[in-house]
C-alpha positions as a printed NumPy array, in Angstrom:
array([[ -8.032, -15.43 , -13.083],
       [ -9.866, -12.115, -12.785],
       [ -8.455,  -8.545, -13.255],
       [ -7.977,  -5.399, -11.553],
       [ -5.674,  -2.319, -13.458],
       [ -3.914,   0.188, -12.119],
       [ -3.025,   3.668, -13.957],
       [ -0.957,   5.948, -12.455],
       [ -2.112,   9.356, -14.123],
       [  0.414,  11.479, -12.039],
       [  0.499,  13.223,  -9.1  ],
       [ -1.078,  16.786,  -8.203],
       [  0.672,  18.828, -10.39 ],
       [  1.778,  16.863, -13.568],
       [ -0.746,  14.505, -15.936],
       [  1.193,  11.567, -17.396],
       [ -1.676,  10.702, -19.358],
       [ -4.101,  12.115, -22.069],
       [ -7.348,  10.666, -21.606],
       [ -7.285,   9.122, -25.385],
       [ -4.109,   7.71 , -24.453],
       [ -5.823,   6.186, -21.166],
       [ -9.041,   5.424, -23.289],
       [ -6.778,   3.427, -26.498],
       [ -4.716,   1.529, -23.583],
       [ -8.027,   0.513, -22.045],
       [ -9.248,  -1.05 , -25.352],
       [ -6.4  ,  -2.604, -26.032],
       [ -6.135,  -4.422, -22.753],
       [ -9.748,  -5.334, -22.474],
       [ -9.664,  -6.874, -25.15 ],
       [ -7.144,  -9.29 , -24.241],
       [ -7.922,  -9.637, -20.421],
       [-10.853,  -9.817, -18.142],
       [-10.911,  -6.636, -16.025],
       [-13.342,  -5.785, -13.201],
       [-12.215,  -2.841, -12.384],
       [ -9.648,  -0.217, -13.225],
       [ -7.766,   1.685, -10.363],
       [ -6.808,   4.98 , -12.064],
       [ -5.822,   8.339, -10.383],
       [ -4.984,  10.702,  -9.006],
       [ -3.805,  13.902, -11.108],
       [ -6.855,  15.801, -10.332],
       [ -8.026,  15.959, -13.784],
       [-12.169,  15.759, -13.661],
       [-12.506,  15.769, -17.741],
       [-10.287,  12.655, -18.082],
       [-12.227,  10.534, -15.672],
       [-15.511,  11.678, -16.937],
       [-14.466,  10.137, -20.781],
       [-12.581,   7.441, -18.749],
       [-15.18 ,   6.576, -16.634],
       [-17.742,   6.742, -19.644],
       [-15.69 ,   3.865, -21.583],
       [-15.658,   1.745, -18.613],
       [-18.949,   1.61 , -18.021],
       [-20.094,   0.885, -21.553],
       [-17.897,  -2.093, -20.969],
       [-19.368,  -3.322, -17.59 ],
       [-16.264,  -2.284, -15.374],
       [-15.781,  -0.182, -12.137],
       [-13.675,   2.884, -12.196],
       [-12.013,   3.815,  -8.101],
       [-10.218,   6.535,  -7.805],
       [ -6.592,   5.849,  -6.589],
       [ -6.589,   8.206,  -3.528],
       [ -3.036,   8.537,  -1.316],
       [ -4.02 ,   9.317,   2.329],
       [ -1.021,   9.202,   5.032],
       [  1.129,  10.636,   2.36 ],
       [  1.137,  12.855,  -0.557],
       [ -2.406,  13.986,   0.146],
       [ -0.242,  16.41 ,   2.98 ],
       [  1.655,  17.644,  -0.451],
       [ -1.683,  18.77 ,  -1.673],
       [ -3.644,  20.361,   1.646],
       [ -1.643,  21.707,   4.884],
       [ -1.55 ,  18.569,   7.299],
       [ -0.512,  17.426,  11.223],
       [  2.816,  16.141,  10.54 ],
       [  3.698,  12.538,  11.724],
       [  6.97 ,  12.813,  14.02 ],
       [  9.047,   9.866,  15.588],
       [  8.716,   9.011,  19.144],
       [ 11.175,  11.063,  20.252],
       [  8.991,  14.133,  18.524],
       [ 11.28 ,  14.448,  15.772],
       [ 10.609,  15.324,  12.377],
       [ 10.856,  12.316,   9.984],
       [ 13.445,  12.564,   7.002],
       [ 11.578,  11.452,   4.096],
       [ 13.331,   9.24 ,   1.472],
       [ 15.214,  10.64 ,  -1.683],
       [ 11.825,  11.62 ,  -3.754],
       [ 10.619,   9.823,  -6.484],
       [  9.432,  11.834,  -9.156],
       [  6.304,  13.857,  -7.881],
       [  5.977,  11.284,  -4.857],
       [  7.331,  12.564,  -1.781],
       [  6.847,   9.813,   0.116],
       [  6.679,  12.063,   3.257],
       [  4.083,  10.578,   6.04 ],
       [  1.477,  12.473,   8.045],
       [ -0.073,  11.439,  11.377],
       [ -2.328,   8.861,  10.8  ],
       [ -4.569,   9.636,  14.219],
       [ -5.368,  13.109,  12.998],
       [ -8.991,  13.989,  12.569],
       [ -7.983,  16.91 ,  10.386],
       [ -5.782,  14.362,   8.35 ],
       [ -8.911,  12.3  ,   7.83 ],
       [-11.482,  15.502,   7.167],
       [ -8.32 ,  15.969,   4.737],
       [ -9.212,  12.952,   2.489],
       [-12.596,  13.441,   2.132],
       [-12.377,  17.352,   1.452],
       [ -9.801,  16.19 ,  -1.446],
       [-12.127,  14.143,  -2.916],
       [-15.004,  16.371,  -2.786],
       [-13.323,  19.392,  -4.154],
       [-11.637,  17.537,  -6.864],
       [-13.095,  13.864,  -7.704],
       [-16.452,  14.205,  -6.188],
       [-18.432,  14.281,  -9.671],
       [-15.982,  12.416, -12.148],
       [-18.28 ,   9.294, -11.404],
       [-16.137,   7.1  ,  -9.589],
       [-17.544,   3.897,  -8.206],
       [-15.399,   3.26 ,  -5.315],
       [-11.776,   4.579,  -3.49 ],
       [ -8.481,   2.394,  -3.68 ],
       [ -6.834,   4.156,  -0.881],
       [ -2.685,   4.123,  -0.744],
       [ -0.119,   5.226,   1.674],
       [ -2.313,   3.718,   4.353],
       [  0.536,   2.812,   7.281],
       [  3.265,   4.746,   8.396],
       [  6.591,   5.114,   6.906],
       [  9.236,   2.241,   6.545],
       [ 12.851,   2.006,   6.693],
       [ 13.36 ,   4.03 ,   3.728],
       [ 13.513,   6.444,   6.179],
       [ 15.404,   4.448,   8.582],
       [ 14.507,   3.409,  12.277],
       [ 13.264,   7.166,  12.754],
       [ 10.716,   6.349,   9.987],
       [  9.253,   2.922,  11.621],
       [  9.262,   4.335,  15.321],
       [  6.647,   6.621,  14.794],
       [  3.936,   8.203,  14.859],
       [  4.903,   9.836,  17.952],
       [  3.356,  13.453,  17.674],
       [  1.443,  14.387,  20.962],
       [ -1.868,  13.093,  19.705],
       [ -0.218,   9.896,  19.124],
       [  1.43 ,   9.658,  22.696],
       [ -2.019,  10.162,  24.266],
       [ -3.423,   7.471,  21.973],
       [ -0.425,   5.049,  23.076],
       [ -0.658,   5.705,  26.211],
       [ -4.57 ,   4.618,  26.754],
       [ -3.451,   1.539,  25.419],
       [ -1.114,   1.233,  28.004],
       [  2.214,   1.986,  26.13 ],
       [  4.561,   5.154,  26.768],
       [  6.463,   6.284,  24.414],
       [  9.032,   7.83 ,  26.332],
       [  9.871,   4.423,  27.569],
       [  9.726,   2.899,  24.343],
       [ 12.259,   5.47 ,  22.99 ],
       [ 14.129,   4.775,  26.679],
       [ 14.367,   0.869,  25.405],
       [ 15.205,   1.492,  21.958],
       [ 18.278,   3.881,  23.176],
       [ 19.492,   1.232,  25.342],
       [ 19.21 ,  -1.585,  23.204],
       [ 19.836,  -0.181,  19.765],
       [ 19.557,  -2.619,  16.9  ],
       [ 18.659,  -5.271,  19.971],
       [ 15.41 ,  -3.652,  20.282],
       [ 14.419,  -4.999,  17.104],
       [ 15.447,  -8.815,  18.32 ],
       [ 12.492, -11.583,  16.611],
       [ 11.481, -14.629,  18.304],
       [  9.648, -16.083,  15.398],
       [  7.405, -15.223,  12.403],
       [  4.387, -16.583,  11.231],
       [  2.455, -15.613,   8.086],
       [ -0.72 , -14.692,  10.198],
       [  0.88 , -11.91 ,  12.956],
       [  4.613, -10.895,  11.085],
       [  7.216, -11.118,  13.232],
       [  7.301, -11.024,  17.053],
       [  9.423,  -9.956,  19.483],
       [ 12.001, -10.379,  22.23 ],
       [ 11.234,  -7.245,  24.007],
       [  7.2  ,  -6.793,  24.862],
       [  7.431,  -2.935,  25.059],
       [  8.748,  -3.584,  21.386],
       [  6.114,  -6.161,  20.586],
       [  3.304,  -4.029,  22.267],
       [  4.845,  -0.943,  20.338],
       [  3.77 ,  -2.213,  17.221],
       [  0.947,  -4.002,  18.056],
       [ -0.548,  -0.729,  19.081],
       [  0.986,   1.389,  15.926],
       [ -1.225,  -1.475,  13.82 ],
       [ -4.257,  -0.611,  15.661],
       [ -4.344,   3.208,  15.418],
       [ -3.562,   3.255,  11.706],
       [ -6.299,  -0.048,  11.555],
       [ -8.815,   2.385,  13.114],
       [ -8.358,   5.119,  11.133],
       [ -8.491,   3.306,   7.679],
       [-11.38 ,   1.711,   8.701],
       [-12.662,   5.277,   9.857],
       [-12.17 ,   6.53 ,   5.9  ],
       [-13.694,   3.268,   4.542],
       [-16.628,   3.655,   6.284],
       [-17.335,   7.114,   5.148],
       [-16.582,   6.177,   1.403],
       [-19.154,   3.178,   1.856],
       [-21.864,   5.93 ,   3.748],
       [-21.476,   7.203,   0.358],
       [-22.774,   3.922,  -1.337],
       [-18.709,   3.717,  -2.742],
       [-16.641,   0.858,  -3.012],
       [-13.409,   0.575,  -0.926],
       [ -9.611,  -0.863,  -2.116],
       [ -6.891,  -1.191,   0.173],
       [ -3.235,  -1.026,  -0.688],
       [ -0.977,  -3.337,   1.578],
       [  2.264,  -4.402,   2.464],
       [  3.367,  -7.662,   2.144],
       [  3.221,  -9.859,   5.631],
       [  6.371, -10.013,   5.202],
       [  6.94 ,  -6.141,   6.8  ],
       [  3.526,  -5.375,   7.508],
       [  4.104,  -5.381,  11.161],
       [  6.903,  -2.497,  10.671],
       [  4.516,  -0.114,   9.009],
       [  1.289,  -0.677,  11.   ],
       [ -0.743,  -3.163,   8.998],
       [ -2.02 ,  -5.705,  10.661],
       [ -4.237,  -6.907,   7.635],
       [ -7.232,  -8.534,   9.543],
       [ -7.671,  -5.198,  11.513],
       [ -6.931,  -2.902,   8.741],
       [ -9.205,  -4.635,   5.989],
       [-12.533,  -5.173,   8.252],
       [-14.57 ,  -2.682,   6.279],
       [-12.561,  -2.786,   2.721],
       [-14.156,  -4.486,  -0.266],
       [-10.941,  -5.79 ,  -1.611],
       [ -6.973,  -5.759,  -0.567],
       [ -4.533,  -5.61 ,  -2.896],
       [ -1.204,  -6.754,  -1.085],
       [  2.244,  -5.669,  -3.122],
       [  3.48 ,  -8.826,  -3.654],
       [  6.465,  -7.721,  -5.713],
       [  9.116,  -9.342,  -5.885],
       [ 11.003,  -7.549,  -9.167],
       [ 10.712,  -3.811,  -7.489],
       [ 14.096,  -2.083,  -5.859],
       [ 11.755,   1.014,  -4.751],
       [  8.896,   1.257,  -1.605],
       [  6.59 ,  -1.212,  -1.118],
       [  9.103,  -3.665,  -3.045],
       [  9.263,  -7.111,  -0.505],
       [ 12.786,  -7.576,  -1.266],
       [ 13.456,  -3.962,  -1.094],
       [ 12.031,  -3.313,   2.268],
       [ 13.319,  -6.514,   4.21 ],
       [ 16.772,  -5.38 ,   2.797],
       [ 16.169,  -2.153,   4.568],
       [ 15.561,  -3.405,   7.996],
       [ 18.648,  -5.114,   7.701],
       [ 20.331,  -2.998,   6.798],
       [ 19.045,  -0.53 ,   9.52 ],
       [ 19.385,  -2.67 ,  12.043],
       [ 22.358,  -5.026,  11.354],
       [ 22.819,  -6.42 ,  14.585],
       [ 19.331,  -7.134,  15.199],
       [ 19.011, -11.247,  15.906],
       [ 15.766, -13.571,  13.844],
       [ 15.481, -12.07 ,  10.71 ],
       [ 16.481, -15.255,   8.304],
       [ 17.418, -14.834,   4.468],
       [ 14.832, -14.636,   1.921],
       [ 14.175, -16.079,  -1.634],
       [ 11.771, -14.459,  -3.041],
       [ 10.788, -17.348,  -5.236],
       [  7.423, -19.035,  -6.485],
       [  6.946, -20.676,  -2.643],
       [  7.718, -17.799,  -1.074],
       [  5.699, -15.811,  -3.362],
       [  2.734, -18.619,  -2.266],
       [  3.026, -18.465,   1.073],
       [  2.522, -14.704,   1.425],
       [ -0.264, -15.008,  -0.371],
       [ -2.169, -17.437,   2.085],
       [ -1.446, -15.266,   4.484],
       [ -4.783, -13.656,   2.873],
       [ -6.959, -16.367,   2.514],
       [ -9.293, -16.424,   5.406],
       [-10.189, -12.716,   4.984],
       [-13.686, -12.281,   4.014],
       [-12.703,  -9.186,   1.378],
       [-11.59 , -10.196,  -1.739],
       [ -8.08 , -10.741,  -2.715],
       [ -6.338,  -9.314,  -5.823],
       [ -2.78 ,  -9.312,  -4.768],
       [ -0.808,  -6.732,  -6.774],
       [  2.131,  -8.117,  -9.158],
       [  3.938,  -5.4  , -10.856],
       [  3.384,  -5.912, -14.902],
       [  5.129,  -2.417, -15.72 ],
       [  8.572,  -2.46 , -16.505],
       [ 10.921,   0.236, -15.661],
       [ 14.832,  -0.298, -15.723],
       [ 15.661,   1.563, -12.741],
       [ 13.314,  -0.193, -10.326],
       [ 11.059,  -2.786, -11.653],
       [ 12.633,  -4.715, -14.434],
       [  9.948,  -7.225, -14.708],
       [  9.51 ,  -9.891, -17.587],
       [  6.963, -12.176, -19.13 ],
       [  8.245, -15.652, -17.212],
       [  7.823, -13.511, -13.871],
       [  4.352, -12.2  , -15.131],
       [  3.303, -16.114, -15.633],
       [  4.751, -17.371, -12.83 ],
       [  3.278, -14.952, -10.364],
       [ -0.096, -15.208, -11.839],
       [  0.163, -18.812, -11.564],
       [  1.043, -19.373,  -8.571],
       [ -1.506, -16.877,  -6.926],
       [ -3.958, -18.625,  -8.923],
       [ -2.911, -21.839,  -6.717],
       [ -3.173, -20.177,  -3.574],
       [ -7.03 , -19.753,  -4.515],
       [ -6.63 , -15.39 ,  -4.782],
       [-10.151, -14.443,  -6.558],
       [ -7.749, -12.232,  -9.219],
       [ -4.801, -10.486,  -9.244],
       [ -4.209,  -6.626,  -9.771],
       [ -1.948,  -6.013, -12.744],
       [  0.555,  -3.057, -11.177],
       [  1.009,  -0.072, -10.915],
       [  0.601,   1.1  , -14.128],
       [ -0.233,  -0.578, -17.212],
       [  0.678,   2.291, -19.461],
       [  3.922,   1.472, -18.583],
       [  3.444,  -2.707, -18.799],
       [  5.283,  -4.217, -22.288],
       [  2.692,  -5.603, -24.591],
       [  4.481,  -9.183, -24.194],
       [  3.581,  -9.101, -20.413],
       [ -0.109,  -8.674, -20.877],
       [  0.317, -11.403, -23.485],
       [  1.855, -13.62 , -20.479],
       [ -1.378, -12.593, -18.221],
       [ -3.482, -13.721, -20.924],
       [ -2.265, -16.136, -21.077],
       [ -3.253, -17.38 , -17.179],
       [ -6.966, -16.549, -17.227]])
């Protein structure tokens, strides 16, 4: 079992981190685990990477810059707002700290020219091998059906309707039906879940190709640049909902790192999110009850396993009472059992300045 790290320095404003507390963290971890690479951003913060970034290559490992795109880069630089298909402002979710969690339009070219000017100005010469790029999808149901039925802004509706789907009809549908519009017909681990209504069906079918398009767009400018390229994904499990249809969306990444967690009570979180949708649409028919146990854990995973990329699904080895209290059976047992769905590694999430010592102990313990 191979390594990736993540290290959440902070957002825009606020450093978590001194870079000798980063660099003594970094020792202390590589020398108990093999890492490959260390995912660490994005407090814009050019001195730490440089003695970061130093360390890590003395020691044979690849520093990428953990870059948001769809959200919290819009915090940062003035941005086309994402809307829901009734051209509504989306409500964003109770923040989180300095994470806003508030979604931008994934279609916009100015969104896009966003990224890379964000980089440039701020990252550009900290000597990054690669991106890991976040927020790639549009929102979930943190923000409730408003936040899934989108984007809908008037560059979207052109976009949806060249593919053949109007959104005023969609929102039509979705008005008459109500939590009916979300009805499933069945689920497989390869497509999500499908369903009952095909304006619904096509709906998100064509969500997961605009947001596919433009992540590919961004990783192929990073690679241009000779860069590596990191995706951060949902699991299959909700995928569908937030426009990540993972063979599309991971056709020019190096790597995915799907959020398998299963301990998390915040975004992203499988148990979390599915929770959501229920509870957002309680009258909606085909959505069965969950375990999120070692087999289920498993058979997300293999949802992966023909991809050509590789696979380092992310298992959360912080802990954090409020939302992620996480413990060293879990950290085995995940590790484990990715390791016998034939994952190349795993990515040890989402920040290990935050992860007990005893849980890098348990990943140790699976290499």
């Amino acid at each position: 079992m191979k390594y990736i790290l993540q290290i959440f320095t902070g957002g825009w404003k606020k450093a978590n981190y001194t870079a000798e507390a980063v660099m003594k963290r970094l020792n202390e971890v590589t020398g108990l685990l093999p890492v490959e690479k260390v995912i660490i951003g994005w407090n814009p913060d050019e001195a730490l990477y440089k003695k970061v970034g130093s360390l890590l290559r003395e020691k044979g490992i690849d520093m990428l810059l953990w870059l948001p795109v769809f959200a919290e880069s819009n915090d940062l630089l003035d941005a086309d707002e994402a809307l829901d298909i009734r051209g509504n402002v989306i409500k964003p979710p109770k923040a989180m700290g300095e994470e806003t969690f508030s979604f931008c339009c994934p279609t916009s070219l100015r969104n896009r020219e966003n990224i890379f000017r964000i980089y440039e100005e701020n990252f550009s010469g900290c000597g990054f091998d690669g991106v890991f790029l976040d927020r790639i999808r549009t929102q979930s149901f943190v923000s409730g059906v408003q936040g899934v039925l989108s984007c809908g802004c008037p560059r979207c509706r052109k976009a949806f309707s060249e593919r053949g789907v109007d959104l005023d009809k969609v929102a039509a549908l979705c008005e008459k039906k109500r939590d009916y519009f979300f009805n499933s017909v069945g689920y497989s681990l390869e497509g999500g879940f499908s369903f009952m209504e095909e304006l619904t069906d096509r709906f998100f079918e064509v969500k997961g190709e605009l947001v596919s398009e433009a992540v590919c767009d961004i990783c192929g400018h990073f690679k241009a640049m000779g860069m590596q390229t990191g995706l951060d994904l949902f699991a299959p499990l909700m995928s569908v909902f937030v426009g990540q249809p993972f063979k599309k969306i991971s056709a020019k990444a190096d790597f995915i790192k799907p959020m398998l967690y299963r301990k998390t009570e915040a975004p992203a979180g499988i148990g979390f999110e599915y929770e959501l949708l229920k509870k957002c649409a309680p009258d909606a028919a085909g959505y069965f009850d969950i375990v999120t146990d070692a087999g289920f854990l498993k058979r997300q995973a293999l949802a992966f396993s023909e991809l050509p990329c590789g696979k380092y699904p992310g298992i959360e080895v912080n802990y954090r009472e409020d939302i992620a209290r996480t413990d060293p059976a879990y950290i085995r047992e995940s590790l484990k059992t990715l390791k016998e769905a034939g994952m190349d590694g795993a990515t040890l999430s989402w920040d290990i300045m935050l992860a007990p010592d005893e849980h890098l102990k348990a990943a140790a313990e699976c290499v």
